[in-house]
C-alpha positions, 0 to 999 in steps of 0.5 A: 207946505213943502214938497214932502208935504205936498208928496205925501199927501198925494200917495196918501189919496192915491193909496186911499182912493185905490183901496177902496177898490182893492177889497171889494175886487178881493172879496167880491170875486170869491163870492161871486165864484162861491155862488156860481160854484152853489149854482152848479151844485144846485142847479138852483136858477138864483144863485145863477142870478146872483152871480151874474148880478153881482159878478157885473158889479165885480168887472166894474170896480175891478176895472178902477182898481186896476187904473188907481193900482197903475198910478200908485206904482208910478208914484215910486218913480216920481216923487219918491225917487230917492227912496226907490233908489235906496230900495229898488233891489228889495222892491223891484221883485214883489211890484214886477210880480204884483203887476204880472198878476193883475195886469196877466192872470187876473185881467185875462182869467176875468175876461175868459169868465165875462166873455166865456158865458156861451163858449166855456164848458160850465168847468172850466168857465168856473175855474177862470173866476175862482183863479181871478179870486185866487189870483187877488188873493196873490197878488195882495200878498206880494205887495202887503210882503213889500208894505211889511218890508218897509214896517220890519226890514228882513233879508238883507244887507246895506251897501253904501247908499242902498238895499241889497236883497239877499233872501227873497224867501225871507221878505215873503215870510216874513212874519209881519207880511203873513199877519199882514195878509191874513188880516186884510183878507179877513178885511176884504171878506167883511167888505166884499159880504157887505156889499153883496148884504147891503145891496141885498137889504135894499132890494128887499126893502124896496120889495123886489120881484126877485125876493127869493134871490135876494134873500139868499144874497143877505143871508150869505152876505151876512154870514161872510162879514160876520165870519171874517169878522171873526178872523178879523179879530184874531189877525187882529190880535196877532198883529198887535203883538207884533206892533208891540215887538216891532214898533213900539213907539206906534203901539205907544202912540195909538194908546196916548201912552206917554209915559211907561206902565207895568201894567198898562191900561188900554185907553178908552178915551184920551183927550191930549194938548194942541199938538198932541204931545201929553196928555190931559184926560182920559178914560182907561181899562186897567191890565188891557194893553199890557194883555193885548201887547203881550199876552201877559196881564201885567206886562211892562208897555213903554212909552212914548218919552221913553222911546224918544230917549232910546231912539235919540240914543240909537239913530241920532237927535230928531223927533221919533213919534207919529202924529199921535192924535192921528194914530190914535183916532185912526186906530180907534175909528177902524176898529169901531166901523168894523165892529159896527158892519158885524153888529148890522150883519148879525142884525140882518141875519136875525130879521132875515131868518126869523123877522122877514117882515121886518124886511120890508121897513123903510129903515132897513133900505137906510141902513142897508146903504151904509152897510157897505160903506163901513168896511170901506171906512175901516179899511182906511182908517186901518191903512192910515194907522198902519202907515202914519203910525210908522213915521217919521220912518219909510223903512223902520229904523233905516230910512226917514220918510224926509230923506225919500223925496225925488231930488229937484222936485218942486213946490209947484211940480208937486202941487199941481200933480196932487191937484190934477190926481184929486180932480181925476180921482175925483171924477173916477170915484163919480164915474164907479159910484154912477155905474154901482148904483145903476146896475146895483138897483137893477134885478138879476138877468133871469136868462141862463146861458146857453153853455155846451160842456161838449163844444169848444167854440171859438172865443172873441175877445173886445178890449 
């Protein structure tokens, strides 16, 4: 391999890795301020149970996240120097603000709810979670604003070698980051539900002594993943469209679509040559993609030769299309992990309110445990379509992928940087795994806090 290569591979288990915290810390901290908001409505000691089980849960992955989250930015500067210089006037707004909201609001508002249990009126107690949720929220929006950048360039002008940002404004609104955003809040809800219904199941099934709480932990996990299921699917839609008026040839590429069709069929099975570059047999659902693109039954989709054509014409000779096998199964497997946690949602709920005996089965302990892996699963594979689908473009029709890379970076440098990041990522994924799965087998704490909503005490604070 070479430096680019070795280079991309490293943000590639950077990235992976770290967002695999990223919707859990999304959608686990607004569930967390939904129960503890339920508790004080009800009063009801299980819900108070539940938020802090599951809120200890939340500081954990929440604390990787924020390591994993400082080395992925770093890597700008390091082996993506080049194009950090083409792009920092664009980039520069979105990281710094990314990094004020994780690093400032949502780390002090988390340690005002972890350390506010016995100082905090139970108001503003709560409001401390529901801002660290608000403030994930926010902060995943600037940097998917910059992601979508880089997929559909707005807002500026080029002045010789760089970006110059001239609408700041039109990069936050930019159609493809509010798709963008909308579709992985709808992802973090499914994975944050997941969790808390997995974890929930598994008690049950091992018969816990809180079993009233935990059945209230299944049901509302699985009624989250099955309703942001449904947002799924709608983002979903949108951003298809999108694809297909943006970028072409990565909606070509994930449907095996060498060669233009009016209609064209959305394939369900492709089976192409070695390197990926025709295809040999497939299974197809006439009319679909030209729908699903468009809108339009019989709509013309163009393909992928066609595409190579217009893109030689358009920016020079050179090879215009993604690793399609890898865009193709990338898309196909997001789509079949998230399908599968909403089929295993909805079967949670069915055998929660009407088969409760079921509950106690030996396979529902089973299941239960990958029933948070799968969202996880989708996630990623959704990320690797995303990015990969995008090549061999950084910036889509401005900057190559091939031109990013720091000048002066060697083989060597690169190689033992990537090593040294899997082997340390590879120690942090034990460490998380080890600390979930302890306090996850736990019962909830059955103490209540001893909060005065008419003395402000003074707050300590261990960092």
């Amino acid at each position: 391999m070479d430096v680019l290569e070795l280079a991309r591979w490293q943000f590639a288990v950077t990235t992976v890795y770290h967002f695999w915290s990223v919707p859990i810390s999304i959608g686990l901290s607004a569930i967390v301020a939904g129960l503890q908001t339920t508790w004080l409505i009800t009063i009801k000691d299980d819900y108070l149970r539940l938020t802090k089980f599951f809120g200890k849960l939340l500081v954990i992955n929440f604390a990787l996240g924020v390591v994993t989250g400082l080395v992925q930015e770093f890597q700008f500067g390091l082996n993506w120097s080049a194009y950090s210089r083409f792009v920092g006037d664009v980039f520069g707004i979105p990281l710094a603000l990314e990094g004020l909201l994780a690093f400032f609001l949502e780390s002090t508002f988390l340690g005002l709810w972890i350390f506010g249990w016995d100082r905090l009126p139970k108001a503003i107690h709560l409001a401390a979670i529901w801002i660290v949720a608000i403030g994930t929220q926010l902060s995943a929006y600037v940097i998917l604003a910059a992601n979508s950048w880089m997929q559909h360039p707005v807002g500026y002008v080029i002045e010789g070698d760089r970006v110059r940002l001239t609408d700041f404004v039109a990069v936050l609104t930019n159609d493809t980051a509010i798709s963008a955003a909308l579709h992985t809040a709808a992802a973090c809800f499914v994975t944050g539900g997941a969790l808390v219904a997995g974890i929930s199941f598994w008690h049950l099934a091992r018969k816990s002594k809180d079993e009233n709480a935990f059945r209230k932990g299944a049901l509302i996990g699985s009624t989250v993943v099955l309703v942001a299921a449904l947002g799924v699917i709608g983002t979903g839609d949108q951003q298809m469209k999108l694809v297909a008026a943006q970028q072409p040839m990565k909606l070509a590429a994930a449907e095996a679509l060498f060669h233009t069709e009016r209609p064209a069929a959305f394939s369900l099975v492709t089976i192409g040559n070695l390197d990926g570059t025709r295809e040999l047999w497939s299974v197809k659902a006439s009319h679909i993609l030209s729908f699903l693109a468009t809108g339009d039954w019989n709509a013309e989709i163009q393909g992928i030769t066609e595409l190579q054509a217009q893109y030689e014409r358009q920016y020079g000779p050179g090879s215009y299309a993604p690793n399609i096998p890898l865009t193709f199964w990338s898309f196909r497997l997001m789509i079949g992990f998230g399908v599968l946690a909403a089929l295993l949602a909805a079967v949670g709920i069915a055998i929660t309110l009407r088969r409760r005996r079921w509950l106690t089965n030996k396979w529902v302990a089973r299941v239960a445990l990958t029933l948070p892996i799968l969202p996880l699963l989708a996630n990623s594979t959704g990320w690797i379509f995303r990015e990969t689908g995008r090549q061999p473009w950084l910036a889509f029709g401005l900057f190559k992928t091939q031109d990013g890379v720091s000048p002066g970076t060697t083989v060597a440098e690169v190689a033992l940087s990537l090593a040294v990041f899997t082997l340390l990522y590879g120690a942090l994924a034990i460490i998380e795994i080890s600390l979930l799965k302890r306090n996850a087998q736990q019962l909830p704490p059955t103490e209540k806090p001893k909060q005065d909503d008419d003395l402000e005490r003074p707050m300590t604070f261990a960092y």
